[in-house]
VEXLONU-170179 format. One record per atom (N, C-alpha, C): x negated, y, z; residue in three letters; atom name. Coordinates in pm, 1 decimal, decimal comma. Last residue first. Layout:
N
X/Y/Z/ALA/CA
...
//
This chain:
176
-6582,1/5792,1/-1640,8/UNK/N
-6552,1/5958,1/-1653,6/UNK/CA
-6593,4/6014,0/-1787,0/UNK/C
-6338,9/5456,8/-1720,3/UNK/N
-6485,5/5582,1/-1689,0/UNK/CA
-6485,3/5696,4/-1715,0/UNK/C
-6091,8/5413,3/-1487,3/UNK/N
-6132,9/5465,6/-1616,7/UNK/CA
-6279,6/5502,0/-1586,2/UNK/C
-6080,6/5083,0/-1330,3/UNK/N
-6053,4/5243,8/-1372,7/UNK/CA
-6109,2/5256,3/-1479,0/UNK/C
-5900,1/4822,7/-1248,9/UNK/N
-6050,0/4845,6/-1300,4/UNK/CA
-5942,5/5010,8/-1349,0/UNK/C
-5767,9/4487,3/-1225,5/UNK/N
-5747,7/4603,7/-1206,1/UNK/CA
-5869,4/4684,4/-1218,6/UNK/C
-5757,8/4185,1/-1513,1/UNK/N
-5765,8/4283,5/-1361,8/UNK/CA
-5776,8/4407,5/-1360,0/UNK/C
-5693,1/4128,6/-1736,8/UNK/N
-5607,0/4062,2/-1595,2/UNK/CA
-5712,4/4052,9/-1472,9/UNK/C
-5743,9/4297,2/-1928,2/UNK/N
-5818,5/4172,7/-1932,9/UNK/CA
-5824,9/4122,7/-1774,7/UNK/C
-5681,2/4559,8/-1666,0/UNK/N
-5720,3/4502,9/-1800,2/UNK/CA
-5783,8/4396,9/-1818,2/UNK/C
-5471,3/4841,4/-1552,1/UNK/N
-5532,3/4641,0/-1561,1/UNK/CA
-5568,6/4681,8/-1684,5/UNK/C
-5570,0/5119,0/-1349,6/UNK/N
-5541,5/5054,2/-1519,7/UNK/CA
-5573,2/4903,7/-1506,4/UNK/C
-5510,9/5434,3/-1155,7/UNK/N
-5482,9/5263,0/-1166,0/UNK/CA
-5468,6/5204,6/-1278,6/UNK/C
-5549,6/5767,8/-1254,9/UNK/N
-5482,3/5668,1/-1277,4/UNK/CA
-5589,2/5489,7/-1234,5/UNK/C
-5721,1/5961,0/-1027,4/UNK/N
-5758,7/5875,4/-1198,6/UNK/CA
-5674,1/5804,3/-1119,8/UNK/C
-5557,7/6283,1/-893,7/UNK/N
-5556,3/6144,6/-890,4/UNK/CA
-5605,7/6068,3/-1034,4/UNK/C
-5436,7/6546,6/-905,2/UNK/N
-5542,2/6488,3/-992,2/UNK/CA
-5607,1/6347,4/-944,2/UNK/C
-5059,1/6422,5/-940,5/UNK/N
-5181,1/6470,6/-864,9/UNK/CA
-5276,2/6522,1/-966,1/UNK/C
-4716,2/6525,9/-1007,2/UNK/N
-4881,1/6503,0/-1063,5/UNK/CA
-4960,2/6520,3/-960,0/UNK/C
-4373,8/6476,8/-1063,1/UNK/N
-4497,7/6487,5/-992,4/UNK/CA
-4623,0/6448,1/-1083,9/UNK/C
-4086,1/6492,0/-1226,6/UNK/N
-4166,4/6455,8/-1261,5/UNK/CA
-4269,2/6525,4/-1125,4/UNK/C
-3743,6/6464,3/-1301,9/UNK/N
-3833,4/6547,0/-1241,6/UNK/CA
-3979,0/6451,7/-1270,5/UNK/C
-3545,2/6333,8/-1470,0/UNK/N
-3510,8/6459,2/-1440,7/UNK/CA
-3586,7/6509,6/-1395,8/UNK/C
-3530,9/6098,2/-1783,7/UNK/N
-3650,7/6135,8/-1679,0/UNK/CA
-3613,7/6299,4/-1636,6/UNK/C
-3365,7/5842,1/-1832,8/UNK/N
-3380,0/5949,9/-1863,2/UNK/CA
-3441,7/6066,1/-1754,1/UNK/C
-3525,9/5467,7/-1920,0/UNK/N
-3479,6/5580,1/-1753,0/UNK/CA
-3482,1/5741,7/-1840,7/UNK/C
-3437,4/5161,5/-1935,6/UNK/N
-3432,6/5318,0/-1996,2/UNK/CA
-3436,7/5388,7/-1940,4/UNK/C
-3539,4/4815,8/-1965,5/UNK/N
-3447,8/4939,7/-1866,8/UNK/CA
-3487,1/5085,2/-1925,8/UNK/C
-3517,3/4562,9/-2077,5/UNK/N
-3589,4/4663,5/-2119,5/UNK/CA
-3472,2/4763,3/-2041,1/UNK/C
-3560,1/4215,9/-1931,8/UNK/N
-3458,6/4330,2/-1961,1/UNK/CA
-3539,8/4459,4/-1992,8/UNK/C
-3704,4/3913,0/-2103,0/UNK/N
-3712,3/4008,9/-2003,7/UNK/CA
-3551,5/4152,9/-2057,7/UNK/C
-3724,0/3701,1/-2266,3/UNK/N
-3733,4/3698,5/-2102,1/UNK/CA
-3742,6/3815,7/-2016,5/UNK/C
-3544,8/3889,7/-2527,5/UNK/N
-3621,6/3784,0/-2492,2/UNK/CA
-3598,2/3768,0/-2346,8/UNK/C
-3353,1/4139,0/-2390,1/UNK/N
-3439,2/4125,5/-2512,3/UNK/CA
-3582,9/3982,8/-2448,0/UNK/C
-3118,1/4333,4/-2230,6/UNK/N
-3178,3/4181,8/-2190,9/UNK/CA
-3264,1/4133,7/-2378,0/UNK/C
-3125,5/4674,0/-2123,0/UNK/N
-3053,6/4553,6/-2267,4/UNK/CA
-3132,4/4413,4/-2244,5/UNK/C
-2997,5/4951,5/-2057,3/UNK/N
-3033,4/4834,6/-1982,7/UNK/CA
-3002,3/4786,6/-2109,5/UNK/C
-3005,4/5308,1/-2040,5/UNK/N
-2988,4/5191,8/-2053,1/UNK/CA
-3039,7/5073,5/-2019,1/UNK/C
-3070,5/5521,8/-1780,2/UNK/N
-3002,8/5584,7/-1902,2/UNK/CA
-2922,4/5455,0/-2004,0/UNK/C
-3064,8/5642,2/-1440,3/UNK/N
-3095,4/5492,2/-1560,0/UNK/CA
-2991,0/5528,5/-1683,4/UNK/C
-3311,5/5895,3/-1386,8/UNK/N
-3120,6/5854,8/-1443,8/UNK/CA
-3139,2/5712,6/-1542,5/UNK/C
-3601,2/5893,2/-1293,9/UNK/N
-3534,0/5863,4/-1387,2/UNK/CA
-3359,4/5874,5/-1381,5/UNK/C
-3873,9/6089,5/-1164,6/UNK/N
-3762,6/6031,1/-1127,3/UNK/CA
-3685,9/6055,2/-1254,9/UNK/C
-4245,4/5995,5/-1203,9/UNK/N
-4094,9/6013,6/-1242,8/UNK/CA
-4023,2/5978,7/-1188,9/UNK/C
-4536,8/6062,8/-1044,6/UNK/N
-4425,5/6022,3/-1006,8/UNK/CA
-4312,1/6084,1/-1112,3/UNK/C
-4898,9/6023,1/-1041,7/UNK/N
-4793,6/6063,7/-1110,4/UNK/CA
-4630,5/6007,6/-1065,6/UNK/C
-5056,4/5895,6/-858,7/UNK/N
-5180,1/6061,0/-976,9/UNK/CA
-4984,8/6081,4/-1073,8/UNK/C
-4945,5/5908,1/-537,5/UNK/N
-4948,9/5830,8/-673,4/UNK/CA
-5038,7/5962,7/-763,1/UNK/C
-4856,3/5985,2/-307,1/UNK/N
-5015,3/5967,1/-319,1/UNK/CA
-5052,3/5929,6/-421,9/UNK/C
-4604,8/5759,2/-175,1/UNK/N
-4643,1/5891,3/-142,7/UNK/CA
-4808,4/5871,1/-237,9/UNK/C
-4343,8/5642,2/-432,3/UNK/N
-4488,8/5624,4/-364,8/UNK/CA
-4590,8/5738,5/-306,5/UNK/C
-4022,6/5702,5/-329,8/UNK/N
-4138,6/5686,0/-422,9/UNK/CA
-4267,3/5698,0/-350,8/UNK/C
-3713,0/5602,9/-341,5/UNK/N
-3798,5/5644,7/-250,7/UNK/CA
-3914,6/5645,0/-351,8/UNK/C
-3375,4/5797,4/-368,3/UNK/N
-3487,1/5694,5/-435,9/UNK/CA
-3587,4/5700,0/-375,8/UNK/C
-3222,6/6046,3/-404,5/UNK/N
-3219,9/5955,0/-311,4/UNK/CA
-3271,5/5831,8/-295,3/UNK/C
-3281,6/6258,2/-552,1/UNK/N
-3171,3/6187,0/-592,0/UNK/CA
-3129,9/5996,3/-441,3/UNK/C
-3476,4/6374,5/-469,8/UNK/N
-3358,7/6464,5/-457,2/UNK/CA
-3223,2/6378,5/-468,1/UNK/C
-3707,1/6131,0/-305,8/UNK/N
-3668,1/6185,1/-431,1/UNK/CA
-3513,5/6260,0/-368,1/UNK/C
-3909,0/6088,7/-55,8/UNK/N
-3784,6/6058,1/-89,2/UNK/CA
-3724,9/6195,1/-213,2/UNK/C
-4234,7/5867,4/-31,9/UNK/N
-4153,5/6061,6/-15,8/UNK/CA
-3979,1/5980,1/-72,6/UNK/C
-4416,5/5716,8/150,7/UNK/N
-4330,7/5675,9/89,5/UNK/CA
-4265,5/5819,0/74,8/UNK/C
-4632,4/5420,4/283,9/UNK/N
-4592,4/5573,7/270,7/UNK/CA
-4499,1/5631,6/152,0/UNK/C
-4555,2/5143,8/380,9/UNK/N
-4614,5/5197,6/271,4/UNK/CA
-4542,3/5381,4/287,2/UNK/C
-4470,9/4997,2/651,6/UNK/N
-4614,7/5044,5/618,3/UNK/CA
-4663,5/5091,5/501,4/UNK/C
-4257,4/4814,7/424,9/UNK/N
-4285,2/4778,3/512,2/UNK/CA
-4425,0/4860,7/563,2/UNK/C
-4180,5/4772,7/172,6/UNK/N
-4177,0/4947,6/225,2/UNK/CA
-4247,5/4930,4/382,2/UNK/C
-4134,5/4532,1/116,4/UNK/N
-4242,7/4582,6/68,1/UNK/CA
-4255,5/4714,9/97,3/UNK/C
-4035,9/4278,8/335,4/UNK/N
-4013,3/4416,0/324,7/UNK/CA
-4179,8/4505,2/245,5/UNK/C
-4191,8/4019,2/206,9/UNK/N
-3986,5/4008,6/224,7/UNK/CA
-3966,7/4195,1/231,2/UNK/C
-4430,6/3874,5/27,5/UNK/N
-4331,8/4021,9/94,2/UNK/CA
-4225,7/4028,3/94,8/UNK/C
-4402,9/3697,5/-182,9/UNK/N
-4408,4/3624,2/-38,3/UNK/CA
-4387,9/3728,1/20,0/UNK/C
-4467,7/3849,2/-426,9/UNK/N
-4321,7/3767,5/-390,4/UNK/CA
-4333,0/3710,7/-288,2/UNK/C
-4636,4/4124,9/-501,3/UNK/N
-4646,4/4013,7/-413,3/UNK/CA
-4494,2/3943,4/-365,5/UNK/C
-4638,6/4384,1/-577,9/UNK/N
-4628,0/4285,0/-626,4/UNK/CA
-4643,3/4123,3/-615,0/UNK/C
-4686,2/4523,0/-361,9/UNK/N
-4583,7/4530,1/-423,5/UNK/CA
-4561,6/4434,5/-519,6/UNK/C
-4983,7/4464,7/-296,8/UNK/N
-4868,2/4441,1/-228,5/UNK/CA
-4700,5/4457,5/-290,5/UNK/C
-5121,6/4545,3/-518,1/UNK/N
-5126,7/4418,1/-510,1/UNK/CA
-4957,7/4367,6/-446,2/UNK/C
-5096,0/4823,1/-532,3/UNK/N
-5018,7/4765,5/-659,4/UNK/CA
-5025,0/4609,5/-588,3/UNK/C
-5234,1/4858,8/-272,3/UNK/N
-5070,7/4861,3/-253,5/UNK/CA
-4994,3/4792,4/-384,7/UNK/C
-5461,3/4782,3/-345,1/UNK/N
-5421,3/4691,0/-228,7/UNK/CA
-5237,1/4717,3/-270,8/UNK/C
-5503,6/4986,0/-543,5/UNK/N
-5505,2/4829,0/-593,7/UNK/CA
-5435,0/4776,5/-466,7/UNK/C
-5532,0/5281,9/-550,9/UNK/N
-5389,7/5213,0/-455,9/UNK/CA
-5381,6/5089,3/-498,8/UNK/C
-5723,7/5455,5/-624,2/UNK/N
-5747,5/5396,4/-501,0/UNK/CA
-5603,1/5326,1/-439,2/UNK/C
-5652,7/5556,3/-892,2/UNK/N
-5712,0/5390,1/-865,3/UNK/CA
-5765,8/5377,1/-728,9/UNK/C
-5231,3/5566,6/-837,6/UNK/N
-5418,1/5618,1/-864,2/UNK/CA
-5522,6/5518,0/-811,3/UNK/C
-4990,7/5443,0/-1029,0/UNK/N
-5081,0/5460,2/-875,8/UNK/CA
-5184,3/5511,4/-927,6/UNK/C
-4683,7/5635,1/-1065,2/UNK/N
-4798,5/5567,1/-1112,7/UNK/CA
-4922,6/5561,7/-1050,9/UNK/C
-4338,0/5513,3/-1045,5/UNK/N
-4478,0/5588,1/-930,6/UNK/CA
-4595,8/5521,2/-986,4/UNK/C
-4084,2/5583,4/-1100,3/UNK/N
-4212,9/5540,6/-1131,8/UNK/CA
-4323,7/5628,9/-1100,6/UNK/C
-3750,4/5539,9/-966,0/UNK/N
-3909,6/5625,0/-1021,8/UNK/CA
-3979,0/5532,6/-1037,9/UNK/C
-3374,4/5564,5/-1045,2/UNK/N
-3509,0/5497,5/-1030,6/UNK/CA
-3644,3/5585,6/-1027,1/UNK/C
-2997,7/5608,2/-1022,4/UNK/N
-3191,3/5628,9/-1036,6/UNK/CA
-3277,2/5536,9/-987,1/UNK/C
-2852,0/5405,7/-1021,8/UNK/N
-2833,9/5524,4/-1067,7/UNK/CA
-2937,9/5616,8/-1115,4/UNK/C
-2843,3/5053,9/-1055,3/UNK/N
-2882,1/5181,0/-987,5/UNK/CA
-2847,5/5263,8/-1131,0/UNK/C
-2817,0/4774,7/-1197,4/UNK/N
-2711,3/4885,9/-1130,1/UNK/CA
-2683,8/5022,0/-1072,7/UNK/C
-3089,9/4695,2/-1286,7/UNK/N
-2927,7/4702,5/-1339,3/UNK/CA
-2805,1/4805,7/-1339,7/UNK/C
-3206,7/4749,1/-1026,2/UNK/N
-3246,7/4812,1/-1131,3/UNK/CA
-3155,7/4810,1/-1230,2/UNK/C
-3057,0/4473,3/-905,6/UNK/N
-3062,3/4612,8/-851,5/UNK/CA
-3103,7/4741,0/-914,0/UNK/C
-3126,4/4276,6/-1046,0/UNK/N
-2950,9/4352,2/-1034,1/UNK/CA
-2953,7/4484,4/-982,5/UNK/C
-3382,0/4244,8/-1049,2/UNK/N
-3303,7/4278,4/-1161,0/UNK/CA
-3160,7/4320,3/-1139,5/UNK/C
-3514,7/4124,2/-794,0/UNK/N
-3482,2/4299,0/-833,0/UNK/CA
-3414,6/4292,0/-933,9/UNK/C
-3565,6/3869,0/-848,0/UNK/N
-3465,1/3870,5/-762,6/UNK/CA
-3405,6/4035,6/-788,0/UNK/C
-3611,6/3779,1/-1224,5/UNK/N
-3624,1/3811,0/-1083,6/UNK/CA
-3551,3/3897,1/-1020,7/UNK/C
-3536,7/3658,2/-1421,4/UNK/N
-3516,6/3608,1/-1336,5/UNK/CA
-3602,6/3649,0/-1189,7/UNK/C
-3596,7/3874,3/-1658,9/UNK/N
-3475,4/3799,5/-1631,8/UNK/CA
-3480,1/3747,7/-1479,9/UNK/C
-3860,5/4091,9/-1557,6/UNK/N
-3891,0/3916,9/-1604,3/UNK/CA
-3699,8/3913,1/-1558,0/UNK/C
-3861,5/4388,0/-1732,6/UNK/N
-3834,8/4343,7/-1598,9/UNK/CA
-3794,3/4155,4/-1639,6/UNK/C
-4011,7/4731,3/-1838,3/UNK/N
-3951,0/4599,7/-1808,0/UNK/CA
-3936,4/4484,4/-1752,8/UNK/C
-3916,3/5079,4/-1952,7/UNK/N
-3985,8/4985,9/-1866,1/UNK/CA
-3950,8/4822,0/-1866,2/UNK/C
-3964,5/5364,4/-2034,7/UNK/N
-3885,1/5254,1/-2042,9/UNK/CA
-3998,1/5215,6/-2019,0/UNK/C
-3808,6/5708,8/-2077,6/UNK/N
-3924,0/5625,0/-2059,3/UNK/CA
-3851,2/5495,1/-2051,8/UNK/C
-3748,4/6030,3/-2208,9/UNK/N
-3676,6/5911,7/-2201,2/UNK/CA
-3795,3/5821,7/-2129,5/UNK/C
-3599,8/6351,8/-2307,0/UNK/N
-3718,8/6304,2/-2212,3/UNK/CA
-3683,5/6129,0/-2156,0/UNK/C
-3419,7/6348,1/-2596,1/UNK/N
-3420,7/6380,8/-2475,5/UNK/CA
-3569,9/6244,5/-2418,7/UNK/C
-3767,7/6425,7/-2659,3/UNK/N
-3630,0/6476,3/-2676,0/UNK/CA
-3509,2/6407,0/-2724,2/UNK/C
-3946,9/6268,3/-2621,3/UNK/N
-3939,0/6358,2/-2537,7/UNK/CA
-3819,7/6440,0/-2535,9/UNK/C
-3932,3/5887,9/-2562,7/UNK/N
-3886,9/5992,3/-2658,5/UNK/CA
-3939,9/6175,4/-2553,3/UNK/C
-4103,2/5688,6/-2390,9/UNK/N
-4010,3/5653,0/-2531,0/UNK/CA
-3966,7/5764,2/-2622,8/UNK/C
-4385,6/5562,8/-2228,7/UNK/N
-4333,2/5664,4/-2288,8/UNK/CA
-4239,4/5633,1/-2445,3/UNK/C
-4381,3/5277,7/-2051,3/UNK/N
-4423,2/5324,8/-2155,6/UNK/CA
-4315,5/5494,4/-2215,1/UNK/C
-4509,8/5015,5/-1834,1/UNK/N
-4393,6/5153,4/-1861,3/UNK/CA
-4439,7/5208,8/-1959,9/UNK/C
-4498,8/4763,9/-1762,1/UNK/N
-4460,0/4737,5/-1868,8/UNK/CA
-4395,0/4866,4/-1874,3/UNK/C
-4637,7/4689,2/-1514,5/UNK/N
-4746,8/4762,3/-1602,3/UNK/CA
-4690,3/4779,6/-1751,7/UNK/C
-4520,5/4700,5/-1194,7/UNK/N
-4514,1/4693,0/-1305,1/UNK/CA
-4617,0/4758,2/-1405,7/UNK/C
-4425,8/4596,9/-879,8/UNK/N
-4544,7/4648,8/-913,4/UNK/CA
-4524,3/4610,4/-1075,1/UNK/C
-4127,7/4698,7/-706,6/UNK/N
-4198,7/4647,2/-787,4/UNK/CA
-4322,3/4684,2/-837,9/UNK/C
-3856,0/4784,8/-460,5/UNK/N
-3978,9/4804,5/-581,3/UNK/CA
-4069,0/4696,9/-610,1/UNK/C
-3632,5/4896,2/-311,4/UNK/N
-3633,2/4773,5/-386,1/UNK/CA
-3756,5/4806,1/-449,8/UNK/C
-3428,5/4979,6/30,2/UNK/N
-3550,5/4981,1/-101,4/UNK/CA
-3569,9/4858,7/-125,7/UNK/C
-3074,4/5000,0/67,2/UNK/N
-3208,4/4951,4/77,8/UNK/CA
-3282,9/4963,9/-11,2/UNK/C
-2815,4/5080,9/52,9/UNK/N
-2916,5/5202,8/47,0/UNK/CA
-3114,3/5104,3/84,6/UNK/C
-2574,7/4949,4/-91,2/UNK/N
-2641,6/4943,0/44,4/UNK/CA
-2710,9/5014,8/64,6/UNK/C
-2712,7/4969,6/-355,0/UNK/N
-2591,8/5031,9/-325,3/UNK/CA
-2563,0/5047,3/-184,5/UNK/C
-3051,9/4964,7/-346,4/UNK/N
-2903,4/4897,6/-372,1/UNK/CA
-2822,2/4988,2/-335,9/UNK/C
-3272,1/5224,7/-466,3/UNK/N
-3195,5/5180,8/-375,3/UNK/CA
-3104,7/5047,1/-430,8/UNK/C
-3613,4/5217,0/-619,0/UNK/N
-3502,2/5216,3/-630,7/UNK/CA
-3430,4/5206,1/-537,7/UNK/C
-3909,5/5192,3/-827,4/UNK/N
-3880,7/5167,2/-682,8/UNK/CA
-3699,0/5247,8/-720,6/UNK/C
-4204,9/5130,9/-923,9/UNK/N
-4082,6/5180,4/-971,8/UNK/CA
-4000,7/5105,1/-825,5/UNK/C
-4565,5/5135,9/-970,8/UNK/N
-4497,9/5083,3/-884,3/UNK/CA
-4326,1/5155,1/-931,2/UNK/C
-4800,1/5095,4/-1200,3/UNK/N
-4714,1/5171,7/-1148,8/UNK/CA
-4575,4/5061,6/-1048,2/UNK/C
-5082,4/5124,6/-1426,5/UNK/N
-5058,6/5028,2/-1286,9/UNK/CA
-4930,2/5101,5/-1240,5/UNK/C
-5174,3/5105,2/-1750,8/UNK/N
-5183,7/5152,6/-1600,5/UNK/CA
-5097,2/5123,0/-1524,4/UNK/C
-5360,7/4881,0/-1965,8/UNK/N
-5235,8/4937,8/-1902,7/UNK/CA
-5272,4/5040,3/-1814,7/UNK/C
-5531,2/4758,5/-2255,2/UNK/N
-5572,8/4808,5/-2104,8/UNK/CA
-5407,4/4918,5/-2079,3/UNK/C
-5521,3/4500,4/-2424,5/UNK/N
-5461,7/4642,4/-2405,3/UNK/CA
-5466,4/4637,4/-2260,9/UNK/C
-5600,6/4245,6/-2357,3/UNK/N
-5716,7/4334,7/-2439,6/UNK/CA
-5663,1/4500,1/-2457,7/UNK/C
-5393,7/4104,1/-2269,7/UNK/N
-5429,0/4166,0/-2217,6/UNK/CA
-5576,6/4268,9/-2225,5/UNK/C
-5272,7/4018,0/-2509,0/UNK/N
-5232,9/4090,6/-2506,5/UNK/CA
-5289,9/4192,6/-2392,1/UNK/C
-5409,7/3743,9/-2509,8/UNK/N
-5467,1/3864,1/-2644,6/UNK/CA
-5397,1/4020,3/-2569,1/UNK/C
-5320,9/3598,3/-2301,3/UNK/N
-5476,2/3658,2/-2297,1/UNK/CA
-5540,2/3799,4/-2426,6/UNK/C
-5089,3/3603,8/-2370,5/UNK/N
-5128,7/3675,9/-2236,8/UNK/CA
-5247,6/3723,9/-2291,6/UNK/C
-5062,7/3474,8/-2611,9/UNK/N
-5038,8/3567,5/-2596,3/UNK/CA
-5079,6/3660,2/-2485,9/UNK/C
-5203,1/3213,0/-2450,2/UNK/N
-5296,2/3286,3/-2596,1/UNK/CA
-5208,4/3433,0/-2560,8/UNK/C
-4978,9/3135,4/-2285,9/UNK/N
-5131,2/3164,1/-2245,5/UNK/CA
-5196,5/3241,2/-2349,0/UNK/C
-4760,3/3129,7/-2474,0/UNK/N
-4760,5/3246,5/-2356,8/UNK/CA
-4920,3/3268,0/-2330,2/UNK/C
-4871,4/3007,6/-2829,2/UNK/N
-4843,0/2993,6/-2647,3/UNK/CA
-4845,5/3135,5/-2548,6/UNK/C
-4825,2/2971,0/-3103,8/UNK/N
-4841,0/3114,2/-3025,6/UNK/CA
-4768,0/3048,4/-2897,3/UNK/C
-5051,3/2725,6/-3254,6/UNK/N
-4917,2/2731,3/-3252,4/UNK/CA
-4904,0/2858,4/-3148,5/UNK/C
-5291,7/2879,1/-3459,0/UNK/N
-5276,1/2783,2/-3348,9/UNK/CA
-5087,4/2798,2/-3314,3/UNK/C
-5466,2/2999,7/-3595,4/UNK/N
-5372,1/2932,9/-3660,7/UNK/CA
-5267,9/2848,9/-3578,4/UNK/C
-5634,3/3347,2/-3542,8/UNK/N
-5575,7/3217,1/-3489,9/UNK/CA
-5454,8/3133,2/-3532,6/UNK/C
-5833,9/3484,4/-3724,1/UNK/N
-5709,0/3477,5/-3725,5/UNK/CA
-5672,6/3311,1/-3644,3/UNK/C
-6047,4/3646,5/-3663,2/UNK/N
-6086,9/3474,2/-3699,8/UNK/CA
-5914,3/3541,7/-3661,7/UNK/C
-6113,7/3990,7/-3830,2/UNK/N
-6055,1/3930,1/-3743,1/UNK/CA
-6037,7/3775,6/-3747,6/UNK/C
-6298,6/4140,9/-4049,0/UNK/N
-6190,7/4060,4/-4030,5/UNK/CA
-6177,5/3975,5/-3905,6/UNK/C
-6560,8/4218,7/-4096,0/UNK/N
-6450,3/4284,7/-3967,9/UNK/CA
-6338,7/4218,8/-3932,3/UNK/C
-6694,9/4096,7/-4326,0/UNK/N
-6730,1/4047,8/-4145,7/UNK/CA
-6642,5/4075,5/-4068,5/UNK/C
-6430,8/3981,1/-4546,2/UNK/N
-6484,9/4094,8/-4473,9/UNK/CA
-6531,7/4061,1/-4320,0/UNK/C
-6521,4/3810,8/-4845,0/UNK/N
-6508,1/3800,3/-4720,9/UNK/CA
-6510,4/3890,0/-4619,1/UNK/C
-6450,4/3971,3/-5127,1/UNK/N
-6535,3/3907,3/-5052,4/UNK/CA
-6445,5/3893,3/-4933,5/UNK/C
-6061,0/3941,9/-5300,7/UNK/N
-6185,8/4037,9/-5238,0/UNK/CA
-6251,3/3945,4/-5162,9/UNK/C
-5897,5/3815,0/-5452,5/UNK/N
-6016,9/3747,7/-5491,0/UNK/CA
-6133,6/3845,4/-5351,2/UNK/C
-5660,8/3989,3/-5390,0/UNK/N
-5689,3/3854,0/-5323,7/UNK/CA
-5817,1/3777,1/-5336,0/UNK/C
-5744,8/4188,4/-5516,6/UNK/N
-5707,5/4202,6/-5422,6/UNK/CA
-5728,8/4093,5/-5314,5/UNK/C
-5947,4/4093,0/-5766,3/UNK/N
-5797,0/4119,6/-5746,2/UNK/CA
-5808,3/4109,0/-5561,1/UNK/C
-6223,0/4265,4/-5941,5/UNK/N
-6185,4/4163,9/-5845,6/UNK/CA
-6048,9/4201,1/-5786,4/UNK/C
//
């Protein structure tokens, strides 16, 4: 039997024929379980800027690289653009209220009552996170609706904090 003639396999996947909408994509894509991190930054002005993001991902170890990403049209993008450093503050799963708050566009001051340490480089980061990088923005490149930012990673924190994880578009931990 040729390759193509093979039975039917139960495992096979119903392959969707359907035209690829954001909604379908969302929903398939959110079958990958993330973890939750807040990235935070100055303007040039010295004001804080952060965000609640789940688009960080480990890129190289040599040199030590990470990357992250950011919707074109939001208001933080110049500021992550332009900075010098950045962190990523990865929450532990007792910080849903704060991933909420940071990610909330009706918050005019999101530092507003959030505890907060101050990096060597002058960046603020999330006091209490199970993990904190501080980055050197290394690149920036605009790819589809979003910008893919590069951070070359100079220090690093750890709690024993369980990581914060979405999945299937909500927030939820790990089991032990």
């Amino acid at each position: 039997m040729a390759a193509n003639d093979a039975a039917p396999d139960s495992a096979q996947p119903p392959w969707n024929d359907e035209a690829l909408h954001p909604r379908l994509l969302r929903t398939v894509l959110g079958c990958y379980p993330t973890g939750v991190a807040i990235v935070t930054t100055r303007t040039a002005d010295g004001r804080p800027v952060g965000l609640t993001i789940n688009s960080f991902a480990s890129l190289s170890l040599e040199p030590p690289l990470v990357l992250w990403s950011l919707v074109n049209r939001s208001p933080s993008l110049q500021a992550f653009r332009d900075c010098a450093h950045f962190t990523i503050s990865v929450l532990g799963c007792e910080q849903e209220a704060l991933a909420r708050h940071f990610a909330n566009p009706a918050v005019l001051d999101k530092f507003a009552g959030t505890a907060i340490t101050e990096a060597p480089e002058g960046v603020p980061a999330i006091a209490g996170a199970a993990a904190t990088l501080v980055c050197a923005s290394d690149h920036h490149r605009e790819t589809g609706d979003h910008h893919l930012l590069v951070g070359r990673v100079l220090r690093v924190a750890r709690s024993e904090t369980a990581p914060l994880v979405f999945h299937g578009g909500r927030f939820t931990g790990l089991a032990a």
